[in-house]
C-alpha positions in Angstrom: 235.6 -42.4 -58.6 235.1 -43.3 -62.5 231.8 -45.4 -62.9 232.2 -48.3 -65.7 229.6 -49.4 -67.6 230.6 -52.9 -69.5 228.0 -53.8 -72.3 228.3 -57.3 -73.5 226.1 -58.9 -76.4 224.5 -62.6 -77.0 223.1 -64.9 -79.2 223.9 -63.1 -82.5 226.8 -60.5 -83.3 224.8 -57.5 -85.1 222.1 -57.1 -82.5 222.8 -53.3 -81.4 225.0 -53.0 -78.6 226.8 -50.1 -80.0 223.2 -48.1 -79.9 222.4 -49.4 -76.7 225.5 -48.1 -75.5 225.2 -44.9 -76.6 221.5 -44.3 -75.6 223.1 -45.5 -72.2 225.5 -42.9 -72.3 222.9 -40.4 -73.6 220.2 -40.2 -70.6 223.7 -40.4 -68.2 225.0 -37.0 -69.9 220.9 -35.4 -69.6 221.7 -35.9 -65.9 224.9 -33.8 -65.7 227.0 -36.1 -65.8 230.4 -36.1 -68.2 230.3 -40.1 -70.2 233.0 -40.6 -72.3 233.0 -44.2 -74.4 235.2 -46.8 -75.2 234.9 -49.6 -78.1 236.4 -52.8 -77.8 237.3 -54.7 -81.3 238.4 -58.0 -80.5 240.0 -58.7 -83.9 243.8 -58.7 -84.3 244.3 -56.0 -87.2 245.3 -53.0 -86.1 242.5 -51.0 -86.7 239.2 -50.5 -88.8 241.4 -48.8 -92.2 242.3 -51.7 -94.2 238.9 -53.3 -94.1 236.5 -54.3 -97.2 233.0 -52.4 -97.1 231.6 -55.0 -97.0 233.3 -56.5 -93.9 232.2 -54.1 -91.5 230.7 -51.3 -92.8 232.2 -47.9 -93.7 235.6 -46.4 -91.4 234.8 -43.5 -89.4 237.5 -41.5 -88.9 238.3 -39.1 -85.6 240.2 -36.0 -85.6 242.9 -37.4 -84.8 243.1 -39.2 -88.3 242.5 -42.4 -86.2 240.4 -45.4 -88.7 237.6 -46.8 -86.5 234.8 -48.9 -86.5 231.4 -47.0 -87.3 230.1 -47.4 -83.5 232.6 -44.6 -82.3 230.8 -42.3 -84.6 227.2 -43.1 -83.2 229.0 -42.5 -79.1 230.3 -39.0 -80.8 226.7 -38.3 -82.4 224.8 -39.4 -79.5 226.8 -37.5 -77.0 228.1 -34.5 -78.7 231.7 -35.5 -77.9 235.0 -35.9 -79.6 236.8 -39.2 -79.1 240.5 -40.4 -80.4 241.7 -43.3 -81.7 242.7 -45.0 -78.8 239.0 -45.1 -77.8 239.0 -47.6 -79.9 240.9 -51.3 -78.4 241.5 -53.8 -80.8 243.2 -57.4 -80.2 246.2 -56.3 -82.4 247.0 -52.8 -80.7 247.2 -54.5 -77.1 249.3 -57.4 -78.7 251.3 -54.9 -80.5 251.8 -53.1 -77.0 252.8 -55.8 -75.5 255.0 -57.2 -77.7 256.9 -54.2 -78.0 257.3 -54.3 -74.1 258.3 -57.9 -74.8 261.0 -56.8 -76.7 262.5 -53.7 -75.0 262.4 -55.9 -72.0 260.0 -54.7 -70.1 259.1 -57.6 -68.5 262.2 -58.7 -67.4 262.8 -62.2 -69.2 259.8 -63.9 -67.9 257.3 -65.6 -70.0 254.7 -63.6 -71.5 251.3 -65.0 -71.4 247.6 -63.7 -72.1 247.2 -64.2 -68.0 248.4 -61.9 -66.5 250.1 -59.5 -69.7 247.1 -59.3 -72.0 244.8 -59.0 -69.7 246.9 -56.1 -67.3 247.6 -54.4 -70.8 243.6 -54.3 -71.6 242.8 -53.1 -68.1 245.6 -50.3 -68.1 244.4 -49.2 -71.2 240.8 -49.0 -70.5 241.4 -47.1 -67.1 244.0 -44.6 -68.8 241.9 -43.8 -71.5 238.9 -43.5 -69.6 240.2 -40.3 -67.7 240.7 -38.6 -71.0 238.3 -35.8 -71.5 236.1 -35.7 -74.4 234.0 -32.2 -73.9 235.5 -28.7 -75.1 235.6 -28.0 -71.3 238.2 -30.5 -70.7 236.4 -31.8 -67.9 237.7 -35.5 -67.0 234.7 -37.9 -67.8 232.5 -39.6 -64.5 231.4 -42.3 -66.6 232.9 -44.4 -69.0 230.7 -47.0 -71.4 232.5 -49.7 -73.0 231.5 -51.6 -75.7 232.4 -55.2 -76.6 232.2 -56.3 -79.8 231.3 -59.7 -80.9 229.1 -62.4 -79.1 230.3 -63.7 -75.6 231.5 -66.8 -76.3 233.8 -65.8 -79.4 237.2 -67.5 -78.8 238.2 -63.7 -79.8 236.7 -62.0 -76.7 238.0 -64.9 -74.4 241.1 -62.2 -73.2 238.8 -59.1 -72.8 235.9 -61.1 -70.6 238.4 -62.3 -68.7 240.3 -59.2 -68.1 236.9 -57.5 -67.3 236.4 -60.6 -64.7 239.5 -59.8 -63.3 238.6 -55.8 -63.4 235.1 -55.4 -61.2 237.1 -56.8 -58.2 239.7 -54.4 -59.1 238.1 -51.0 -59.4 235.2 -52.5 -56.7 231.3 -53.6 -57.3 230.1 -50.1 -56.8 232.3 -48.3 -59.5 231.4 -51.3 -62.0 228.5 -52.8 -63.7 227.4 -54.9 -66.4 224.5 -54.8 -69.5 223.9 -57.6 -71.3 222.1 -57.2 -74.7 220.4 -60.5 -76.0 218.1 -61.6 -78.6 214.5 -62.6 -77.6 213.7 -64.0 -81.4 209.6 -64.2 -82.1 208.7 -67.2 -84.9 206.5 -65.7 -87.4 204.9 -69.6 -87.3 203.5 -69.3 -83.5 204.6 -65.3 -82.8 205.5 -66.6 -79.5 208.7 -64.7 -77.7 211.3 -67.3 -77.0 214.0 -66.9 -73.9 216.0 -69.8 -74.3 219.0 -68.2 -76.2 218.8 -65.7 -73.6 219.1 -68.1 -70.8 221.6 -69.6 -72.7 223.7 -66.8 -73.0 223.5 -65.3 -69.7 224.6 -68.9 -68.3 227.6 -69.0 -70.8 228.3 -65.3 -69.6 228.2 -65.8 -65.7 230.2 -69.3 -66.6 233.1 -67.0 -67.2 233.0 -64.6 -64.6 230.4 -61.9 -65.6 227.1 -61.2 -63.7 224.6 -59.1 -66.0 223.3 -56.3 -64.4 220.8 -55.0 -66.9 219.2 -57.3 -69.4 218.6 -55.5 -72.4 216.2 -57.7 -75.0 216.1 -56.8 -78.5 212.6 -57.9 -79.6 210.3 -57.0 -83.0 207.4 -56.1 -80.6 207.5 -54.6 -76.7 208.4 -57.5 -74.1 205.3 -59.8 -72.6 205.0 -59.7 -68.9 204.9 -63.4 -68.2 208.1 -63.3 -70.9 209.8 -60.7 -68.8 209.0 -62.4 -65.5 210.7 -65.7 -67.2 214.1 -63.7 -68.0 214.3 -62.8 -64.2 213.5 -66.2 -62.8 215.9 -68.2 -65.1 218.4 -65.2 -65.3 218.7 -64.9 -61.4 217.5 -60.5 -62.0 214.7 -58.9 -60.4 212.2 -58.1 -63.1 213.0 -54.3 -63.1 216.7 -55.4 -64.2 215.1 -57.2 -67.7 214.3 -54.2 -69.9 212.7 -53.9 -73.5 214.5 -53.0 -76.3 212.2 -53.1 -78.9 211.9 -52.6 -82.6 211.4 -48.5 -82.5 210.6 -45.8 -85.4 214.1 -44.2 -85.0 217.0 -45.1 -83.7 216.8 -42.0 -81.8 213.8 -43.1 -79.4 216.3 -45.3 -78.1 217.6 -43.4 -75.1 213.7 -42.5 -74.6 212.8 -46.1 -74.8 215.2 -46.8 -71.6 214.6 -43.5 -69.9 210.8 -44.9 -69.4 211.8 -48.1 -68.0 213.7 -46.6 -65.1 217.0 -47.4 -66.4 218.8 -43.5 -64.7 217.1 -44.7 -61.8 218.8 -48.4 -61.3 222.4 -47.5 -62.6 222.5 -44.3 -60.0 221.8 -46.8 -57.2 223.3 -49.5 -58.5 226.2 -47.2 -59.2 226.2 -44.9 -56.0 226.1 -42.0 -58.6 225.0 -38.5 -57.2 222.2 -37.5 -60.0 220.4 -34.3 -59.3 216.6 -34.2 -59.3 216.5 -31.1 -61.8 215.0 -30.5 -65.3 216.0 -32.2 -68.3 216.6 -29.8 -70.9 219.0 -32.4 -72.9 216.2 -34.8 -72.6 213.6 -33.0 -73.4 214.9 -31.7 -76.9 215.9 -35.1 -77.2 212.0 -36.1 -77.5 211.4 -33.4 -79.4 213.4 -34.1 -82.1 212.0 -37.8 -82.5 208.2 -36.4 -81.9 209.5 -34.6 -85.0 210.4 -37.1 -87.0 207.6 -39.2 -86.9 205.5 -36.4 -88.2 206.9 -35.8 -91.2 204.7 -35.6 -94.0 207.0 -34.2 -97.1 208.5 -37.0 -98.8 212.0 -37.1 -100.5 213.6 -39.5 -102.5 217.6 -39.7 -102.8 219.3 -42.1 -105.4 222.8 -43.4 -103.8 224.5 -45.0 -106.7 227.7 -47.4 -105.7 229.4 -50.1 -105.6 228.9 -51.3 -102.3 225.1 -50.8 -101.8 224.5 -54.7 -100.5 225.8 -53.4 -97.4 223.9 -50.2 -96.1 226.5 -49.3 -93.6 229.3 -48.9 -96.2 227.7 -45.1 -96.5 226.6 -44.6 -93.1 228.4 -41.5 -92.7 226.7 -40.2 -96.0 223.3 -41.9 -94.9 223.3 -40.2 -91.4 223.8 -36.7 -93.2 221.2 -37.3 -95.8 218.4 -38.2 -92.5 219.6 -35.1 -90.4 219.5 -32.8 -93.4 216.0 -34.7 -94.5 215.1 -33.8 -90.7 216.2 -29.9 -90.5 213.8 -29.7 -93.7 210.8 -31.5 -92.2 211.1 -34.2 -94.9 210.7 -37.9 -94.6 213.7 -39.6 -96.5 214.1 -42.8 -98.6 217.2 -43.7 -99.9 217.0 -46.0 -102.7 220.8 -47.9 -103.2 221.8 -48.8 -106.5 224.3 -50.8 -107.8 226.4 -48.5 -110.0 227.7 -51.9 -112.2 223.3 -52.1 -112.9 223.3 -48.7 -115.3 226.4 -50.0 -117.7 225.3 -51.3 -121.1 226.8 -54.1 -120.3 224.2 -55.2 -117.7 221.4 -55.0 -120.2 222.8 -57.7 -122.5 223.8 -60.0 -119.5 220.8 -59.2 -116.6 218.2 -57.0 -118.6 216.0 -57.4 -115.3 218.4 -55.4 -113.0 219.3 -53.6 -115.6 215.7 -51.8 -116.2 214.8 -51.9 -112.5 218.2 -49.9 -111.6 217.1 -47.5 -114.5 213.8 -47.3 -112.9 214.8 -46.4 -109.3 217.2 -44.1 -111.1 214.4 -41.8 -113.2 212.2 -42.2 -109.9 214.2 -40.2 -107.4 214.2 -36.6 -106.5 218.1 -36.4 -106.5 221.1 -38.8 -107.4 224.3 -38.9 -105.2 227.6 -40.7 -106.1 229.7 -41.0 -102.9 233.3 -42.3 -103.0 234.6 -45.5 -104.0 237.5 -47.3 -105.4 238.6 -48.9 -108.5 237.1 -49.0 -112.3 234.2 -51.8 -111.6 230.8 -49.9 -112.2 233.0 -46.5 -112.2 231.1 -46.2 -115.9 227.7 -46.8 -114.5 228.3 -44.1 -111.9 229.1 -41.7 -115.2 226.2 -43.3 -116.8 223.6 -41.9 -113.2 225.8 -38.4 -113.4 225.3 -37.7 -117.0 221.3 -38.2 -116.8 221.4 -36.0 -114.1 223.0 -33.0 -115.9 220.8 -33.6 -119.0 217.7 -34.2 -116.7 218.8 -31.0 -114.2 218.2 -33.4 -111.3 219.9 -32.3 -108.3 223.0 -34.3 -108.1 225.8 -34.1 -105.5 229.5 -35.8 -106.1 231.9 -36.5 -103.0 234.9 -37.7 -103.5 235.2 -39.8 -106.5 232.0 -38.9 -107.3 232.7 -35.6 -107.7 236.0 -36.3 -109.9 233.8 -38.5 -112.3 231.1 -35.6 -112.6 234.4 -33.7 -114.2 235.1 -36.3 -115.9 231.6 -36.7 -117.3 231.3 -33.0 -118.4 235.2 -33.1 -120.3 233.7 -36.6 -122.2 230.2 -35.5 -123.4 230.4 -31.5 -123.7 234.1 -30.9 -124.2 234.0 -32.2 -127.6 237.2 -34.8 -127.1 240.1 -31.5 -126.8 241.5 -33.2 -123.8 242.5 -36.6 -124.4 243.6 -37.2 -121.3 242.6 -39.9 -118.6 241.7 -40.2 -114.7 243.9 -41.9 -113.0 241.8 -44.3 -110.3 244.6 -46.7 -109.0 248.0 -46.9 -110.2 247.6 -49.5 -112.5 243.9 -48.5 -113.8 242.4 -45.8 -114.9 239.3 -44.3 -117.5 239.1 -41.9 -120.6 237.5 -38.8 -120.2 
């Protein structure tokens, strides 16, 4: 029977549920069992390909050519599997679905409502796509982890908490359970731990249905006892159901973090999962790699100049290949984010402040990369980075349109003007070479 795992957040949207979830998903798979993962988006668009950068980060895209949120590729990194784009649920696909059933008459002329059609829709989809295998073996998964975005309480969420009320009674107790993630927030005034937003949201949460399981806190610094044993009275958990989820060194020591607090242990009870008492190869490379990391003594430097640097996650996926390269060649990595729109002349006359500190970070770094973007704004301060790079023979690596401007770079300055014509970067907009 298909275990679900259901992880909820509180208190503030942000707080790392999608890591949580994967880390869950990760010491499930060292135990032999196949996890496959769903994320639930509870806005209406479609899906995750029309958004700004600086909405929600960079799209991920699947090999199926579906346009997710970011999360998705964290469940694919974490457990080495291959998802599709109906792993990801948002608001608009399952009204889409069911207005399209709506109009083919499906439902046979009665009124369509968010009890009981939104809800059956979400908890059809969910069980469906939670058989599909995600492992080269075509295996069909045992366990499926499923995200939901937002913060309970969001008038958004309202149609997936109660469909997931609706679904524990459905699939039974013992094939469903629920994690909670909350803040604990620590005042730098008194440095005291506070529960209250916790107790909060875990009241608003069992208001509507939902009985937390797990409580996972996301703290600065590991969990106080007497803090711990506070959670469980007020929360109505035993103390081993409140685990620490605290600031770490790497994302990475995650699933490390809640292998040492017993978590395997609770969900296979809690869960009636049969778990073998073997050895954990998975696991134990797993802790090898993160020993790893936090002993790096190299130091490299990589200049990302863009346009949307406010907002690391609008180059996770080149981010994530920059640390795992950094961390196949023993080297500690710092990425310093530039604004492109900085380097332009233009800058110096209006800001000269930003406009010498870019410069700075710029002539500091051990190599420059200029990742994709879109438009003309700071397109010429992204020419600007690539041409000090050629003259300086800095490493330098162009993707995308950063590759297409390092062309157009070399045709302007060595060229000598014998091809007068331009790039093309929208339809309306383009730059001379």
């Amino acid at each position: 029977m298909m275990k679900y795992i259901l992880v909820t957040g509180g208190v503030i949207s942000g707080i790392g549920k999608g890591i949580i979830a994967s880390s869950v998903g990760t010491i499930l798979k060292s135990c032999g069992l196949h996890v496959t993962a769903i994320k639930i988006d509870p806005y209406i668009n479609i899906d995750a390909g029309t958004f700004s950068p600086y909405e929600h980060g960079e799209v991920f895209v699947l090999d199926d050519g579906g346009e997710v949120d970011l999360d998705l590729g964290n469940y694919e990194r974490f457990l080495d599997i291959r998802l599709t784009r109906d792993n990801n649920l948002t608001t608009g696909k399952i009204y889409q679905s069911v207005i399209n059933k709506e109009r083919r008459g499906d439902y046979l002329g009665k009124t369509v409502q968010v009890v009981p059609h939104i809800t059956d829709a979400i908890q059809e989809w969910v069980m469906k796509q939670a058989k599909v295998p995600v492992e080269d073996d075509d295996v069909e998964p045992q366990v499926c982890v499923i995200e939901l975005g937002g913060t309970v309480g969001d008038i958004e969420s309202m149609p997936f908490i109660e469909a997931f009320r609706q679904f524990q009674f459905k699939v039974k107790r013992e094939n469903f359970c629920n994690i909670h993630v909350s803040l604990i927030p620590q005042p730098s005034a008194t440095g005291e731990q506070k529960t209250k937003p916790t107790q909060n949201s875990v009241r608003e949460l069992r208001g509507l249905g939902l009985s937390p399981d797990l409580i996972m806190c996301r703290c600065s610094t590991a969990l106080e006892n007497s803090v711990k044993e506070k959670i469980s009275m007020f929360c109505h958990v035993e103390p081993e159901q409140v685990i620490c989820v605290h600031d770490v060194s790497s994302i990475y020591r995650v699933p490390l973090l809640l292998e040492n607090q017993g978590v395997v242990g609770y969900l296979s009870r809690r869960l009636n999962m049969p778990i073998e008492a073997r050895p954990r190869k998975m696991l134990t490379k797993w802790k090898e790699m993160s020993d790893r990391s936090d002993r790096l003594l190299e130091h490299c430097s990589i200049a990302l100049v863009g346009k949307y640097t406010k907002f690391s996650d609008s180059y996770a996926s080149v981010i994530k290949a920059l640390e795992h390269s950094a961390l196949a060649i023993s080297h500690k990595l710092e990425v310093k984010y530039i604004d492109s729109a900085f380097l332009e002349p233009s800058t110096l006359q209006e800001e000269p402040v930003k406009y010498h500190e870019a410069w700075q970070k710029l002539c500091s770094a051990d190599g420059i990369l200029v990742p994709g973007g879109f438009g003309v704004r700071g397109t010429e301060g992204k020419i600007h980075a690539i041409n000090w790079a050629r003259m300086q023979k800095k490493p330098f690596l162009g993707v995308c349109l950063g590759m297409q401007l390092a062309v157009c770079e070399f045709a302007r300055n060595t060229l000598d003007g014998q091809t007068p014509t331009r790039l093309n970067l929208t339809q309306n907009q383009s730059i001379p070479w």
